[in-house]
C-alpha positions, 0 to 999 in steps of 0.5 A: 912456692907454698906459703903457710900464714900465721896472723896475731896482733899485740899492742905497741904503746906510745909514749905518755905516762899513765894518766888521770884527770888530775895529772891530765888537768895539770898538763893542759894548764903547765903547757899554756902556761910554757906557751905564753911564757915563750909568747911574751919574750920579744916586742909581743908583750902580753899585759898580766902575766908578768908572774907567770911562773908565779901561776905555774907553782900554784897551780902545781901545788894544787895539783900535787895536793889533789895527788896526795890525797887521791893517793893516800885516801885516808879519813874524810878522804871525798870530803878533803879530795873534793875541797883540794879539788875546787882550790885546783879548780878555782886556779885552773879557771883563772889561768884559762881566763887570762889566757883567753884574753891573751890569745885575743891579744895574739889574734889583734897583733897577727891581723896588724902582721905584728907576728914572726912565723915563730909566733905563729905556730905559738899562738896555734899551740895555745889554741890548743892547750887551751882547748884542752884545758877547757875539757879536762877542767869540766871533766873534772869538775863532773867527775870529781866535784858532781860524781858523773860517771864520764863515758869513754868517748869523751875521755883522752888518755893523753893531751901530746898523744890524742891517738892513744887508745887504752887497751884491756886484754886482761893480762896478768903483768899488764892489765891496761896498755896505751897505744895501739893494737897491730896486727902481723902476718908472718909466713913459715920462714918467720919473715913479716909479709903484712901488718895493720895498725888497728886504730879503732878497729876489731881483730875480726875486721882486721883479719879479713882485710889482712887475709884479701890483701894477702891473697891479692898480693900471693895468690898469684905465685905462691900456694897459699896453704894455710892461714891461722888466727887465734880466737880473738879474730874469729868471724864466720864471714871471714872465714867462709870468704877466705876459704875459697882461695886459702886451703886450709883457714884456722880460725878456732871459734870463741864460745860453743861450737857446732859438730861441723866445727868439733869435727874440723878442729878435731882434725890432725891437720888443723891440730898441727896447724893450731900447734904451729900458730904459737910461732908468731909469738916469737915473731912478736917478741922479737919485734918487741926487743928490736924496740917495737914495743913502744913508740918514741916518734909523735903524732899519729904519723909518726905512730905509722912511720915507726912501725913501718921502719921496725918491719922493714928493720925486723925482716932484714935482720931476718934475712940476714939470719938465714944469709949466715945460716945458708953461709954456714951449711955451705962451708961445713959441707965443704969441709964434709966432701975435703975429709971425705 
């Protein structure tokens, strides 16, 4: 059996909104302001937040006036952004220094055992959102207030959804994406034999890791003809090393190339191979229409699990094609040798 791979990656967002400071500030301090309202129903009764939902609208006011003016520029358009901006501020600091003294209430009441399971996981939740809180309150104060340029390591692009990533390949319709990149590997019948989400990691590494996996898991029955991979994954090493048990690697290289390698992407079989690579595209596209384009599921296990169920899914829908197809052949050669 000869196997001819073909290997891409494309970005499967989750499920955040767009985000900013602003509106990243405004869902910390809602969420621990929905935390403590659930917190002080029942006999845990959490002394000054008896206008909570009070808080809450100022602090969406706030934010919406932050929004608006962000949004509309205008005359005087720093000036009136960073005067909103400490109002927002001023509102946010005050939420997350009540709440400090809640939680140290919550922390008295679960060492007395006063606490339900329930109120538990609540008290764990606000722990969180209050960490978060913290963080984007000085993210915006050094952004918006102090003029900072924030680097991208201490940036998140959503407080539910800490694993996205923000993704740029200059795209026309989609300039920036939220998510992950994953990469798949399909063979010449257009059936998924291996995939990788990339959390963090270059296509070049990627690649190699997919291109041993492949062989390890293969090599043993199959004949590995070919293996392509668009330029983005290119890697000397890579190359080199996947070469000694794949017959033909198609790794077209980014920037000036050598006259060993002019002459090899000159050649009719790696100009074919080339040619045929663009396959995995509607092998992509048709992940991204059976609902692998974004992910529904929470948290970064959950982030897994999805993908994994939508190959699983994707490759049975597949066979399913060919069954039909084998089905269909069959019954017109039938009806062929009966007129015959």
């Amino acid at each position: 059996m000869e196997l001819y791979t073909k290997v891409d990656s494309y970005v499967v967002e989750t499920n955040v909104h767009f985000p900013t400071d602003i509106n990243l500030l405004w869902d910390c301090g809602r969420k621990v302001l929905d935390v403590i309202g659930h917190l002080r129903g029942g006999e845990l009764s959490l002394t000054g937040w008896r206008k909570y939902k009070y808080h809450r609208r100022k602090l969406r006011n706030r934010y919406r006036n932050c929004a608006e003016i962000h949004r509309k520029k205008g005359a005087n358009y720093q000036e009136r952004l960073k005067e909103s901006t400490k109002a927002y501020l001023s509102k946010s600091r005050e939420i997350e220094s009540k709440a400090r003294q809640s939680l140290s209430e919550c922390t008295q009441a679960f060492i007395a055992g006063q606490l339900s399971l329930f109120q538990v996981g609540l008290v764990q939740e606000l722990q969180y959102y209050l960490s978060m809180l913290k963080k984007h309150i000085d993210l915006v104060d050094r952004r918006i207030l102090k003029g900072e340029q924030i680097p991208h390591s201490e940036k998140l692009f959503s407080i539910f959804e800490p694993h996205t990533e923000w993704i740029s390949k200059g795209k026309l319709q989609k300039k920036v994406e939220l998510g992950h990149n994953t990469a798949i590997a399909t063979d010449q019948h257009h059936l998924i034999i291996d995939f990788e989400i990339m959390f963090q990691t270059s296509d070049a590494a990627v690649g190699m890791e997919m291109g041993k996996r492949i062989i390890d898991n293969y090599g043993a029955y199959c004949q590995l003809r070919s293996m392509s991979f668009d330029r983005g994954f290119y890697s000397s090493l890579s190359k080199e090393a996947l070469s000694k048990d794949i017959d033909k690697v198609v790794m077209p290289k980014k920037g000036k190339r050598s006259l060993a390698e002019e002459e090899e992407e000159s050649q009719e079989d790696y100009k074919r191979l080339l040619r045929a690579h663009s396959a995995v595209e509607s092998n992509i596209n048709q992940l991204e229409h059976n609902g692998l384009d974004r992910c529904p599921d929470k948290g970064e296990k959950g982030f897994r699990r999805y993908i994994a169920l939508g190959v699983v899914s994707y490759n049975l829908h597949r066979l399913g094609r060919l069954l039909i197809q084998a089905e269909q052949a069959s019954k017109e050669e039938e009806r062929t040798r009966s007129a015959a």
